[in-house]
Structure formats: structure tokens, C-alpha cells
C-alpha positions in Angstrom: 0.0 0.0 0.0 1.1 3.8 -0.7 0.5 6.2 1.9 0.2 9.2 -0.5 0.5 12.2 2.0 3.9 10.9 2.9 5.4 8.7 0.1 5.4 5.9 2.1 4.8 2.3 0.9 4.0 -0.7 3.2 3.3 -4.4 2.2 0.5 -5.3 4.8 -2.1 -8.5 5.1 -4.6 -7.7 3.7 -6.6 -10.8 4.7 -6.3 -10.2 8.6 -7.1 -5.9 7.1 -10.1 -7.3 5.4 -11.4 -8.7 8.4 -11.9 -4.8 10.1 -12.1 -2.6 7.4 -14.5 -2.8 5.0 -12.5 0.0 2.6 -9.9 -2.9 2.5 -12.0 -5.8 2.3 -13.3 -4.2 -0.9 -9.7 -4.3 -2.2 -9.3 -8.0 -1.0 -11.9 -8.9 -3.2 -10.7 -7.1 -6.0 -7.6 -9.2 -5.8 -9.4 -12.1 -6.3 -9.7 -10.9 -9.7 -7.1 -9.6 -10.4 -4.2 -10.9 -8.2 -1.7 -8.4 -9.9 -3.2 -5.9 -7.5 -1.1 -4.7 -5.0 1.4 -7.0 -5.8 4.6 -4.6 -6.6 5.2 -0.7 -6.0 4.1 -0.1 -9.2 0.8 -1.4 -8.3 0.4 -0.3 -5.0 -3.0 0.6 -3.9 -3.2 4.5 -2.8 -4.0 5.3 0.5 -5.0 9.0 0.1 -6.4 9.7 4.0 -3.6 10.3 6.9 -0.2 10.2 6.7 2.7 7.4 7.8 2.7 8.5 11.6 -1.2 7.7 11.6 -1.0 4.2 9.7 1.5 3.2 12.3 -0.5 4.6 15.2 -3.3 2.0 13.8 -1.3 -1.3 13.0 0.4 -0.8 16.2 -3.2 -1.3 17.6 -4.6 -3.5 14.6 -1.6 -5.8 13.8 0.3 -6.6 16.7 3.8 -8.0 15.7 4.7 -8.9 19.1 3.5 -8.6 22.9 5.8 -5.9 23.2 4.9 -3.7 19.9 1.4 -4.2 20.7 -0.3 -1.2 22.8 -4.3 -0.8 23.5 -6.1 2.2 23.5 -5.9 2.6 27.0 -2.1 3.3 26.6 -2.6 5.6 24.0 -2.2 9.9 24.6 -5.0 11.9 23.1 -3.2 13.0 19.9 -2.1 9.2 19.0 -5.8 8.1 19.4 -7.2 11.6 17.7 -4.7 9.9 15.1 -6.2 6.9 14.5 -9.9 8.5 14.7 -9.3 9.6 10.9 -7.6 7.4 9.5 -10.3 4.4 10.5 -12.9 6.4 9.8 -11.3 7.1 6.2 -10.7 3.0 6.2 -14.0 2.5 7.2 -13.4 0.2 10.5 -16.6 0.9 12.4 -15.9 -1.0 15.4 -12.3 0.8 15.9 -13.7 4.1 15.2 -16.0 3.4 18.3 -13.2 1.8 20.3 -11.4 5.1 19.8 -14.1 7.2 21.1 -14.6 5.1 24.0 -11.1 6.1 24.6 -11.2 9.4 23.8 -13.9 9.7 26.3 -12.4 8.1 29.0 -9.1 10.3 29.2 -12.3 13.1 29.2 -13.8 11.7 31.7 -10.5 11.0 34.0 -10.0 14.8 33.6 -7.3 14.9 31.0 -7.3 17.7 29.3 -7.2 17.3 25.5 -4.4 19.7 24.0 -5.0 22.1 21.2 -4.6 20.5 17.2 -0.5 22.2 17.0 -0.5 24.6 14.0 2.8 24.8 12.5 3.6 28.6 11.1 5.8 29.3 8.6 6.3 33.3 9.1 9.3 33.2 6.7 5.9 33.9 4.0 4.4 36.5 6.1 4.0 39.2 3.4 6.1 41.7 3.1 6.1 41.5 -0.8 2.4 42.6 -1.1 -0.4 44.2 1.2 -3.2 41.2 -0.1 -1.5 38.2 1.7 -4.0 35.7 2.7 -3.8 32.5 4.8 -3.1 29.0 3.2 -3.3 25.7 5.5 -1.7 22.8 4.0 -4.5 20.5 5.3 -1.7 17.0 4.9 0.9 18.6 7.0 -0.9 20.8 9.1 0.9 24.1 8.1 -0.1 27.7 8.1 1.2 30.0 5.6 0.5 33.6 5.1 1.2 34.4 1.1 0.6 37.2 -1.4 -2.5 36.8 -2.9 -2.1 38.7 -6.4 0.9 36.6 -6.9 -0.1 33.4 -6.3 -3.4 33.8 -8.0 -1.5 35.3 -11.0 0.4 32.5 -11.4 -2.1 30.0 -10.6 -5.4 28.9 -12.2 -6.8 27.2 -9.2 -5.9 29.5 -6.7 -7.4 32.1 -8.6 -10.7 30.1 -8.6 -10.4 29.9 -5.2 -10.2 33.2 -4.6 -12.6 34.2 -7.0 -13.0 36.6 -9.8 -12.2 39.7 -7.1 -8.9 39.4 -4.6 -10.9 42.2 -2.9 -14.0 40.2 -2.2 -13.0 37.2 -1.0 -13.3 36.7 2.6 -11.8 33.1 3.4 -8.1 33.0 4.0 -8.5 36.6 5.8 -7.4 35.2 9.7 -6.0 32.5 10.4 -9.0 30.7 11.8 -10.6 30.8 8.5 -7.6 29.9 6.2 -7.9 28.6 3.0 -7.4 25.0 2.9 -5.5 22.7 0.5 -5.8 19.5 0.3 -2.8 18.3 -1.3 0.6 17.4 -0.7 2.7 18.1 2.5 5.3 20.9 3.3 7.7 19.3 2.1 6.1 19.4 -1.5 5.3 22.0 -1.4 8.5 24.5 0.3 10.6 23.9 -3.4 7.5 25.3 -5.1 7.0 28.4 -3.2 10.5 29.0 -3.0 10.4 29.4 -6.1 7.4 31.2 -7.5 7.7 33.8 -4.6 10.4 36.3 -5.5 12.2 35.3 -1.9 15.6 37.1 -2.1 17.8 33.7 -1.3 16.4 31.6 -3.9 18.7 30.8 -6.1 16.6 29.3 -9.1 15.2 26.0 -10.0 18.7 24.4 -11.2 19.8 24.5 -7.5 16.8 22.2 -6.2 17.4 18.2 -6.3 15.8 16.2 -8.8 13.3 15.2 -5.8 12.3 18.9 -5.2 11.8 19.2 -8.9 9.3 16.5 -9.1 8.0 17.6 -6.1 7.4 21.0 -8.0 6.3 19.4 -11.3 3.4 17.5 -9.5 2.1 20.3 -7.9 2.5 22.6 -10.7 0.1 19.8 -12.3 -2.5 20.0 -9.7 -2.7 24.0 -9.4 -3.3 23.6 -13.4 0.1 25.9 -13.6 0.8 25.1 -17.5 3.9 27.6 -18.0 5.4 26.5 -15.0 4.9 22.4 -15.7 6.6 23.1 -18.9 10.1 24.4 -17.6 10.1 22.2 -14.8 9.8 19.5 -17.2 12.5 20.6 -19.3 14.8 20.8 -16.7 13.9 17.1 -15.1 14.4 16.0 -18.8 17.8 17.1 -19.0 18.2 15.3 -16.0 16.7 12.3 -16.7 19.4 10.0 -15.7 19.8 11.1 -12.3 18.5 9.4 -9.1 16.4 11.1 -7.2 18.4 11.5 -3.8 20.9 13.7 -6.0 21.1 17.4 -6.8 22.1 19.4 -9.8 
């Protein structure tokens, strides 16, 4: 399986899987058919909800390797089980999304106090470039960034539609309670990107980012429908074709 957010692959069982979540069991079946499912990195199946620290809060529980890996809920802190609240919701595991709860409730009810979600801020985009900067969450990683506006949106189809036809009359991404969310890729996708379409005064241009950071760039240049920008990116990670992707320039 690919966890997406992170780039993570596992090889699980998907029989003993099958047995509790009825998102997998749906994939077990599948196999049946076609047994080529699953079977190699190239097939693996996508698991787009929660990211690897999640999945491994959840097999810990779910697919105990030994006595000592394996820890219940009632060993668990709040912000492993609020953890593995969404991703078995998102697996659809009914009886471990109410096994959580129970949890969850009893820490309430011993008089645990449940911390505040941590919001990560990245002030080195607080805008000093333009007056119209707006609030961004990067929903996968849990990130706030504050970003110009006018040039994001200028560069960017579906940030524009986002904001709308007016800059001036949009209201979401205003505070930073009501950010504007994204729902794809993590910080780390997305740091090369803005680096780089952000006239930041240390950047010093796309040939200095790894072949990693470029494909980084190049898939999210895809999903903001940035068509200028997926064309030089491309270029460059065709001239570099060859490389591996742990190496730079």
C-alpha cells in the first residue's frame, strides 16, 4: 500500500485488514480478480487519508507483531488516538472508530485535558512582498502560511478560482482561523514550489533544487493547473533524466 501524504509504501495483510475494514476488504476482493493488484510498487494501492505516523499509530493497535509492539487504546495519549480517529474512519473500521471514542472519552472523563490540534507557522511567507496576503493551511501537514495573494493567484489557475473573480471580495483566507485549505501534498512538496514562485531574495533558481524537489514541483504545478510553470520544470527534469532522485544538480 502507498500512503500518499507521505510517500510511504507498506506491504500489509490484507486478509487479517479485510477482516476490520470494509475499505480494504473491498480491495481483497478485488484481488481475487485480479491478483496483480497490490502486488509490486508499481501497483500499489493508494492510501490518500492520513499520513505514515497515523498508519503506524493504527497497526500498532490492529496488527500486533509482538507482545511488546502491541499497545491498547488505553495506553494511548490523546493525539495518537485523535490519530487513529481519521484514519479508520477514512478505512471504514466501524468497530475501531467506536473503540477510539470510548477512549477518547475516558481520558475526558478521567480529567485529562485534551491539547489544542499544533498549527505549525511558517512566518518566513508573512507578506512583506504585497499588502493582499491571505492565509493558506496545507490540510496534509498541518501548516499555516500567510502568502501574497495577487501573486499566487497570478500565477495560478486554481488559486485564482479559489479566490474568486475579485482578490478584494474574497473573505476566506482573511485570519488565520478561517484559512484557505489545501488539500494536497505536505510541506515538504510544497517548500521547493514556493520558493520558487515567490520572488524570496535567497532563492537561487530552479537548477539548484534536487531532482526530488523538482518532481516535487512538477506534480504540484500539475494539480494547481500551472501550465507555464509544468513546462520548464519539465525541461529541466528531462535534461536530467538520468539522475537518481536523492541527488542534486
Amino acid at each position: 500500500m502507498h500512503i500518499e501524504d507521505d510517500n510511504v509504501y507498506m506491504k500489509l495483510p490484507l486478509a487479517i485488514l479485510a477482516q476490520r475494514s470494509n475499505m480494504v476488504k473491498k480491495w481483497h476482493d478485488a484481488m481475487v480478480k485480479d491478483p496483480s493488484l497490490g502486488s509490486s510498487v508499481l501497483q500499489a494501492l493508494p492510501l490518500k487519508g492520513g499520513n505514515a505516523n497515523a498508519y503506524e499509530q493504527l497497526l500498532m493497535l490492529v496488527l500486533p507483531l509482538s507482545l511488546r509492539e502491541h499497545r491498547p487504546l488505553a495506553t494511548r495519549n490523546f493525539q495518537e488516538l485523535r490519530a487513529m480517529e481519521g484514519v479508520t474512519a477514512y478505512l471504514e473500521m466501524p468497530d475501531e472508530v467506536a473503540a477510539i471514542e470510548r477512549a477518547i472519552q475516558d481520558l475526558l472523563k478521567a480529567g485529562e485535558p485534551e491539547p489544542p490540534a499544533e498549527r505549525i507557522e511558517h512566518e518566513h511567507y508573512c507578506s512583506k512582498l504585497t499588502y493582499d496576503g491571505l492565509y493558506f493551511l496545507i490540510f496534509c501537514s498541518n501548516v499555516l502560511l500567510r502568502l501574497p495573494a495577487s501573486v499566487i493567484a497570478f500565477r495560478c489557475p486554481t488559486i485564482a478560482a479559489m479566490l474568486g473573480e475579485a482578490l478584494g471580495e474574497c473573505t476566506q483566507g482573511r485570519t488565520k482561523e478561517d484559512p484557505i485549505i489545501l488539500h494536497y501534498g505536505t510541506i515538504t512538496d510544497w517548500y521547493p514550489l514556493l520558493r520558487w514562485i515567490l520572488p524570496l531574495d535567497n532563492f537561487a533558481g530552479l537548477d539548484t533544487l534536487t531532482t526530488t524537489e523538482l518532481l516535487s514541483v512538477l506534480d504540484l504545478c500539475d494539480f494547481l493547473t500551472m501550465s507555464e510553470d509544468l513546462k520548464v520544470v519539465a525541461s529541466i527534469l528531462h535534461k536530467r533524466r538520468d539522475d537518481k532522485l536523492s541527488t542534486g544538480p
